[in-house]
C-alpha positions as a printed Julia matrix, in Angstrom:
184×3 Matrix{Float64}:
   0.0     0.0    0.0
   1.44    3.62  -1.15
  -0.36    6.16  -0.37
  -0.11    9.73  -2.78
  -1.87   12.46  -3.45
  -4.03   13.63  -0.72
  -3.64   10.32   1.4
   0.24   11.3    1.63
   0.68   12.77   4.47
  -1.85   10.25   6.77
   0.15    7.31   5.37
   1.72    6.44   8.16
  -1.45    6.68  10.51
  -2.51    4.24   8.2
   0.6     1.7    8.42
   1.09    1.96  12.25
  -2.37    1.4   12.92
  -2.36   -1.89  11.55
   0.83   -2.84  12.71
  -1.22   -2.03  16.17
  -3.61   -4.73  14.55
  -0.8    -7.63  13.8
   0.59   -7.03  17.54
  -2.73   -7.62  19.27
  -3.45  -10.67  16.86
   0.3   -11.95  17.64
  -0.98  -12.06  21.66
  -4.14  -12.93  20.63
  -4.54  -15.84  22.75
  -4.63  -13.44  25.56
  -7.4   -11.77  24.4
 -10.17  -13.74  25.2
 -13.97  -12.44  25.71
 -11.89   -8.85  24.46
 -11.51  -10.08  21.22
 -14.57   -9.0   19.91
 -15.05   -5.51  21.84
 -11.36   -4.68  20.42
 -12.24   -5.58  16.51
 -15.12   -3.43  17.07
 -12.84   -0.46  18.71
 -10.51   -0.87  15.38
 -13.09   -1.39  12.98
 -15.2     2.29  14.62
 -11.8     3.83  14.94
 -11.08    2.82  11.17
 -14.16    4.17   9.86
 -13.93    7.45  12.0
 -10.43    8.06  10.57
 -10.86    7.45   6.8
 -14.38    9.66   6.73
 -12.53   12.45   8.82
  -9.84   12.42   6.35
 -11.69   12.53   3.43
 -14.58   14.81   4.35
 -13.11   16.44   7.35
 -15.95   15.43  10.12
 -16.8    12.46  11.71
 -19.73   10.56  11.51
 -21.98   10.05  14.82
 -22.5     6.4   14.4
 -18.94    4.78  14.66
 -19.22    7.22  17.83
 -21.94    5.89  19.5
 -21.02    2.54  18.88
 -17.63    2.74  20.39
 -19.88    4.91  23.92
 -22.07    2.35  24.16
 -19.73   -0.25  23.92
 -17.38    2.0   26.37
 -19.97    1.82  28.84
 -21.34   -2.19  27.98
 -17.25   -2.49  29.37
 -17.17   -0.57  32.01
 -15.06   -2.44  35.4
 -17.62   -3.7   37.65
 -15.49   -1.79  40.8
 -17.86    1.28  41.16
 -14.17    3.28  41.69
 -12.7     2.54  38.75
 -15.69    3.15  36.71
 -16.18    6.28  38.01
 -12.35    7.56  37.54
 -13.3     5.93  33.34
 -16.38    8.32  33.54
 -14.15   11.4   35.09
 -11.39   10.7   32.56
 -14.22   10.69  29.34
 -15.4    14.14  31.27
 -12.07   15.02  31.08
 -11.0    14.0   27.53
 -13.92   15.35  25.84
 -14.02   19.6   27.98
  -9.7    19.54  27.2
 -10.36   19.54  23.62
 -13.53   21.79  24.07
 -11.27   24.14  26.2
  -8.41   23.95  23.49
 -11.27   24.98  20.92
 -12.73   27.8   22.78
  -9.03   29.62  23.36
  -8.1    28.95  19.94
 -11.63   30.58  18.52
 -11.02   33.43  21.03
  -7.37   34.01  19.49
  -8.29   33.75  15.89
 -11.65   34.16  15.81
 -12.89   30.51  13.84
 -12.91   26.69  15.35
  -9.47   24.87  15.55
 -11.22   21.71  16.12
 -14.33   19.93  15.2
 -16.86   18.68  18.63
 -16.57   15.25  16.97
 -12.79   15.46  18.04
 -13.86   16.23  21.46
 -16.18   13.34  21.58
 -13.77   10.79  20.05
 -11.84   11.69  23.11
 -13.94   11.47  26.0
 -14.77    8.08  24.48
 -11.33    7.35  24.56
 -10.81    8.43  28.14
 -14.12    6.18  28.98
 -12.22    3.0   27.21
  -8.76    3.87  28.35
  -9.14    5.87  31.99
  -7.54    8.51  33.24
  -3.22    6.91  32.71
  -3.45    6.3   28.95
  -4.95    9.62  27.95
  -2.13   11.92  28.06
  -0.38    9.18  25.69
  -3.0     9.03  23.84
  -2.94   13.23  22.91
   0.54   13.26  22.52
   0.79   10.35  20.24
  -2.2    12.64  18.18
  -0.28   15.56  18.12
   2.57   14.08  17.31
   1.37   12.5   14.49
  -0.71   15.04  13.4
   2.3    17.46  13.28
   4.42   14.76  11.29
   1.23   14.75   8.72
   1.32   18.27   8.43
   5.11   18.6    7.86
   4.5    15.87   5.17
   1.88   18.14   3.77
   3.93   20.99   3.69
   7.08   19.36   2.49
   4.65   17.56  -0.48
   2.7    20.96  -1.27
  -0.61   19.73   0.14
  -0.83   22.7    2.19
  -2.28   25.69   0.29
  -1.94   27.81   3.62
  -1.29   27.64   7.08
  -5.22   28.09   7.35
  -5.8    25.13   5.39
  -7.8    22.39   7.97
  -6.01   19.2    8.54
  -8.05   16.04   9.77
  -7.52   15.55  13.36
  -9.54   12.82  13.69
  -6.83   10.16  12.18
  -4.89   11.33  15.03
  -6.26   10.88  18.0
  -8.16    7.4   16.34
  -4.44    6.01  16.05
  -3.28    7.24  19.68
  -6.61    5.73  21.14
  -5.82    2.49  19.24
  -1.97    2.37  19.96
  -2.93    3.04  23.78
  -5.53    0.62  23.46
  -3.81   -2.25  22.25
   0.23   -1.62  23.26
  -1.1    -0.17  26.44
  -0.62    3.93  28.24
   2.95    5.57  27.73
   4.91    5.18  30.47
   7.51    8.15  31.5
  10.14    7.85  33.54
């Protein structure tokens, strides 16, 4: 698989997401009843990723699949449900937050509510340790797309939107199925 034209720069969302997919089928013996609820997760994530690229928004229904799922999952332990619940609270009003100060600064949205959501889902799949991995690996993807961009002439102007989407749909997977970052 190559990937030119406008796919370029997401190419390598593309490849490490399903190497992501090989690693969790190479341990898939300890996957068990999870089988199914991750396939699902990659499958949504997939979907939300390749429609957010192409059309820059992303559709409500791999969304709502992957909350109600989120919550079918929940951990029985009423604590650690509730810190899931408090990081999807927290996922989703960080992005929200990030939105509002970058509208106030230069006056249009920097990111679509759709991002916000696809958050807070992931907090509500991952809790509260994987989610800072699971931004940074999004940024830091997303910035390595946009350098491809620029370097391939993609980018008509800094203004141009980029899908964010892809991102955080490959950080939610990689922290999903390789597990949180760990610092230090």
């Amino acid at each position: 698989m190559t990937a030119r034209g406008e796919g370029g720069a997401l190419a390598h969302v593309a490849w490490t997401a399903l190497a992501g997919l090989a690693f969790v089928f190479l341990d898939s013996g300890q996957l068990g009843w999870w089988a199914a609820p991750t396939l699902v997760l990659f499958g949504a994530l997939a979907l939300a990723a390749v429609f957010d690229a192409r059309y820059l928004v992303i559709p409500d229904g791999p969304l709502i699949i992957l909350l109600l799922l989120g919550l079918a999952i929940l951990p029985p332990d009423v604590h650690d449900a509730a810190l899931r619940l408090a990081a999807a609270g927290c996922g989703y009003g960080a992005l929200r937050a990030i939105d509002a100060a970058y509208r106030l600064l230069r006056g249009r949205a920097g990111l679509g509510l759709a991002d916000a959501h696809l958050l807070g889902i992931a907090g509500l799949w991952l809790g509260p340790a994987a989610l800072p991995g699971c931004l940074l690996i999004a940024v830091v993807s997303a910035f390595a797309s946009a350098l491809l961009a620029a370097r391939d002439g993609a980018l008509g102007n800094v203004a141009q939107p980029i899908p964010f989407g892809p991102h955080l749909a490959l950080g939610f997977w990689l922290c999903w199925s390789l597990g949180p970052l760990e610092v230090g």
